[in-house]
DRENKEVO-203816 format. One line per 8 residues: number of its first residue (from 0); their letters; for each residue x, y, z of C-alpha. Coordinates in nm, 2 decimals, m for minus. Layout:
N
NUM> A> X:Y:Z  ...
END
This chain:
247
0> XXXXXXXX> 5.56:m4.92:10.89  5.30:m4.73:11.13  5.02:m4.95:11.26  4.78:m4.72:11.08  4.93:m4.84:10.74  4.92:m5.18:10.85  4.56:m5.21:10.97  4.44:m4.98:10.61
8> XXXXXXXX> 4.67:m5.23:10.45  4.41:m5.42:10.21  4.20:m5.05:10.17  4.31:m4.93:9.85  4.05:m4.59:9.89  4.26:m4.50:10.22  4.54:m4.38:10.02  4.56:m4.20:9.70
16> XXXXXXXX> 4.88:m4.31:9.56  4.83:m4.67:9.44  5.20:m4.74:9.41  5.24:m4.66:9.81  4.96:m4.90:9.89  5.12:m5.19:9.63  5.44:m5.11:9.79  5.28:m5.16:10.17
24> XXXXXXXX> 5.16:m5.45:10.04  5.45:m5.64:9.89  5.66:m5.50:10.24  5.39:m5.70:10.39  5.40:m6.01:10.23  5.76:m6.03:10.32  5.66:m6.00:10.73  5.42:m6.29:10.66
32> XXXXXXXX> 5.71:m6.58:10.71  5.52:m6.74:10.40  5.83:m6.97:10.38  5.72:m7.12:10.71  5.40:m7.16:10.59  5.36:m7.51:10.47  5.02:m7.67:10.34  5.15:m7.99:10.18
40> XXXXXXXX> 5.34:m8.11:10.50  5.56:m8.44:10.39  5.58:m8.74:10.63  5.77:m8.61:10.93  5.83:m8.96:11.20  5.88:m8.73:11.46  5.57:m8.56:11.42  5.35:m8.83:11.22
48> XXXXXXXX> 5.41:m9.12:11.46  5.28:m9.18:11.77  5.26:m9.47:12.06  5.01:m9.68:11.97  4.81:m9.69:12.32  4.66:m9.33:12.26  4.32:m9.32:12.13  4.26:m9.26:11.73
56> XXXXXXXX> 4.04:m8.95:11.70  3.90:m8.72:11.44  3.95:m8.39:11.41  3.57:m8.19:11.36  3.63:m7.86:11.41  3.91:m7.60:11.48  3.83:m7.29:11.66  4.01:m6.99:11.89
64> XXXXXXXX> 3.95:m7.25:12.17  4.13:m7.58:12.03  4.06:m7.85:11.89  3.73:m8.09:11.87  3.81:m8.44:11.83  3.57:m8.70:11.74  3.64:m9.00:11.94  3.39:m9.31:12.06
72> XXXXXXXX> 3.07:m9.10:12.05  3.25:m8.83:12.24  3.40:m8.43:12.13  3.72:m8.43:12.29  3.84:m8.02:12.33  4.17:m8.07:12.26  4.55:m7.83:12.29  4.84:m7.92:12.06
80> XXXXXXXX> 5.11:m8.09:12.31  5.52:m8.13:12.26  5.64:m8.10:11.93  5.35:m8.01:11.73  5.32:m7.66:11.98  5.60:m7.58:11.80  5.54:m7.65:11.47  5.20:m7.53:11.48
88> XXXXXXXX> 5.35:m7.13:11.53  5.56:m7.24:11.19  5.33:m7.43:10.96  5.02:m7.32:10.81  4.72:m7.56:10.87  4.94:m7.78:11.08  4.58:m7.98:11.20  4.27:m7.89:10.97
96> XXXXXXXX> 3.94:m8.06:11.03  3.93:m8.44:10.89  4.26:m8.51:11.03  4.30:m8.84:11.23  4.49:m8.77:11.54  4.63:m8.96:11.82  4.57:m8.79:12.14  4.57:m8.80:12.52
104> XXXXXXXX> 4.24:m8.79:12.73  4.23:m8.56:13.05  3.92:m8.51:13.29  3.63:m8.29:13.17  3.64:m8.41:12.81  3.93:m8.23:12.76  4.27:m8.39:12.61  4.61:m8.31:12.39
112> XXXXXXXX> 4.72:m8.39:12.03  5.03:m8.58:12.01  5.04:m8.64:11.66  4.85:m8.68:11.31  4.84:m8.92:11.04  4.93:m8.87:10.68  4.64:m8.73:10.45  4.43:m8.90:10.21
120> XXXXXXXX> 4.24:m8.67:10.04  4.23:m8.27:10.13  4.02:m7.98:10.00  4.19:m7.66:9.93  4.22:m7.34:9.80  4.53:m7.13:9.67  4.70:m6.91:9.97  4.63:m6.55:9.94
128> XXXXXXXX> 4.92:m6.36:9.97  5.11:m6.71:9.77  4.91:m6.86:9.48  5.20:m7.12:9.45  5.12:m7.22:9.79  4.76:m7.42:9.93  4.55:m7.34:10.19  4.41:m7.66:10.32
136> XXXXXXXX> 4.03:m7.62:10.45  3.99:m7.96:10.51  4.14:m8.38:10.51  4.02:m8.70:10.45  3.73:m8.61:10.26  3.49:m8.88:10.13  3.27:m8.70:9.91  3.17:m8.31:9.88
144> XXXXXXXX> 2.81:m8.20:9.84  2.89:m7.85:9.64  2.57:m7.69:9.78  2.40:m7.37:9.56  2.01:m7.27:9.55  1.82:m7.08:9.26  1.68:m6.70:9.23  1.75:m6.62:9.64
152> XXXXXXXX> 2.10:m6.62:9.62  2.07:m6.62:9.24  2.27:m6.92:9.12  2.66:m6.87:9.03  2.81:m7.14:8.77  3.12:m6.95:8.83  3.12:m7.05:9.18  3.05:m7.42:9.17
160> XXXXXXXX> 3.28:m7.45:8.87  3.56:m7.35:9.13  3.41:m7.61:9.41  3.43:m7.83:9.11  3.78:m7.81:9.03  3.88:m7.80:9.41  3.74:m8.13:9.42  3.90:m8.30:9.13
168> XXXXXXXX> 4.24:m8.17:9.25  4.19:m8.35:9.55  4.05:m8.63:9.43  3.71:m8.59:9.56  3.38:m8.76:9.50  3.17:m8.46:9.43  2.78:m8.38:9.42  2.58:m8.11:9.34
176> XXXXXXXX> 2.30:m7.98:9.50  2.09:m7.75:9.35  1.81:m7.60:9.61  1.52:m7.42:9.63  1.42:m7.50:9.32  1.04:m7.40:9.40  1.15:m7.07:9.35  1.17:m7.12:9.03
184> XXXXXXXX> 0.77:m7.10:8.98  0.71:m6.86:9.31  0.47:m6.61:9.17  0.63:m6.37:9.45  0.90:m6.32:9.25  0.97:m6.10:8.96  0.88:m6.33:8.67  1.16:m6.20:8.44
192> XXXXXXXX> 1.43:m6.26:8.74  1.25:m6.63:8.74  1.31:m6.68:8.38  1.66:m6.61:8.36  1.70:m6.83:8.67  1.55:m7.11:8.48  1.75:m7.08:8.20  2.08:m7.06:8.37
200> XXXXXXXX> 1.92:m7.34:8.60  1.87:m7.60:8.29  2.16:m7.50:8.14  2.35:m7.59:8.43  2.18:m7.93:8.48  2.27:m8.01:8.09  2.63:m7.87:8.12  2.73:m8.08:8.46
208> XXXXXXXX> 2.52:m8.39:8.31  2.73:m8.41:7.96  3.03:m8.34:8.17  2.95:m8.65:8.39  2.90:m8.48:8.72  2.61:m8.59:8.97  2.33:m8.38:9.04  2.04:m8.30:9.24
216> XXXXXXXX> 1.76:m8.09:9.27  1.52:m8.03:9.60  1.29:m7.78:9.68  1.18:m7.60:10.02  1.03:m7.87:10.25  1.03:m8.10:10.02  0.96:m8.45:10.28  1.17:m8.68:10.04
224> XXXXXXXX> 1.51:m8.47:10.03  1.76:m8.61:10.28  1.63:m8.95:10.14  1.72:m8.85:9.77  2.07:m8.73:9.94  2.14:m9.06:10.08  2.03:m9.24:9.75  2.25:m9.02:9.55
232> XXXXXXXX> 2.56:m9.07:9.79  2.84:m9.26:9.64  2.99:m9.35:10.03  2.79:m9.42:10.32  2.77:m9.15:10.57  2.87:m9.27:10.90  3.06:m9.11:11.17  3.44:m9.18:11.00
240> XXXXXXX> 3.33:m8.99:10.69  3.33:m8.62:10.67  3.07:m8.44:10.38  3.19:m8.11:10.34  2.86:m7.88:10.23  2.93:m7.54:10.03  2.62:m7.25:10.04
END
């Protein structure tokens, strides 16, 4: 395989023949390693245990830099260190954010993972190139604020029906947020693209109501919203619990 095929890869207009570009597509698949890629990862001692002097931290975000862990009112940015090196270049998602990690504390707020605990709760979505597989996006979840707004981006039931089912298969607390709902009677926009908005909008609000899903509805600037948020909460939000928010 050239490296032009393989960076036209996913570009079904660069080539004419469709069977050549499913064929480079199934050949590369098979380079992917999907086998090593593992998103459900069972309890592993060597890798799930830890001493118990090393500081309990949570993982907050993942970038091309490392790690961020979350630990006594401090980020932490932290490498992966021993084992999990290695089994971080053979398992997909090996450390997402939400994880609770033990990890070592250098100078300059800098440290290294040792190990993770087991998962409670995880948000994912099927693995592209495997749809048997998961992609995890996130662990120890509390609750998930599915986040959507009215007439600019139009609303998508489609969309949060798919947040919505992510959520129940991992056994999520779920709410959603409907925003911008002043739009709704903005005379800047197109009334007939404001009407169909409000009928899709209340239709919505009757569906996920029957179906016995929490909703809420705020508008730009509106002074009361992040109280309504906290009233409509089903966990308290405090620095353990991670809200994961989807525009």
């Amino acid at each position: 395989m050239t490296n032009l095929e393989d960076e036209f890869l996913d570009e079904d207009t660069f080539f004419d023949d469709t069977r050549k570009v499913r064929k480079l597509k199934k050949i590369k698949s098979k380079l992917d390693r999907s086998k090593f890629k593992i998103s459900n990862i069972k309890s592993d001692k060597s890798v799930i245990n830890a001493p118990l002097d090393l500081p309990l931290g949570r993982v907050t975000k993942v970038s091309s830099t490392g790690y961020h862990v979350y630990y006594k009112q401090k980020i932490y940015l932290c490498s992966l260190k021993g084992r999990l090196k290695k089994e971080n270049k053979q398992q997909k998602n090996l450390i997402v954010i939400g994880d609770l990690v033990h990890f070592e504390i250098a100078e300059d707020d800098e440290g290294a993972i040792h190990s993770f605990l087991d998962r409670a709760t995880i948000l994912s979505r099927s693995d592209n190139l495997n749809q048997r597989k998961q992609h995890i996006i996130a662990a120890n979840i509390d609750q998930v604020i599915i986040t959507c707004s009215v007439v600019d981006p139009i609303l998508k039931p489609h969309l949060i029906d798919r947040y919505i089912i992510a959520a129940i298969k991992g056994n999520l607390k779920l709410l959603i947020l409907f925003n911008k709902i002043d739009l709704l009677d903005d005379l800047d926009c197109p009334r007939e693209e404001r009407d169909l908005q409000k009928k899709l909008f209340d239709s919505c609000l009757k569906t996920y109501s029957k179906l016995g899903y929490p909703t809420l509805s705020i508008y730009k600037d509106d002074p009361d919203a992040k109280q309504k948020l906290l009233d409509r909460k089903s966990t308290r939000l405090n620095s353990s619990h991670q809200i994961i928010s989807y525009a």
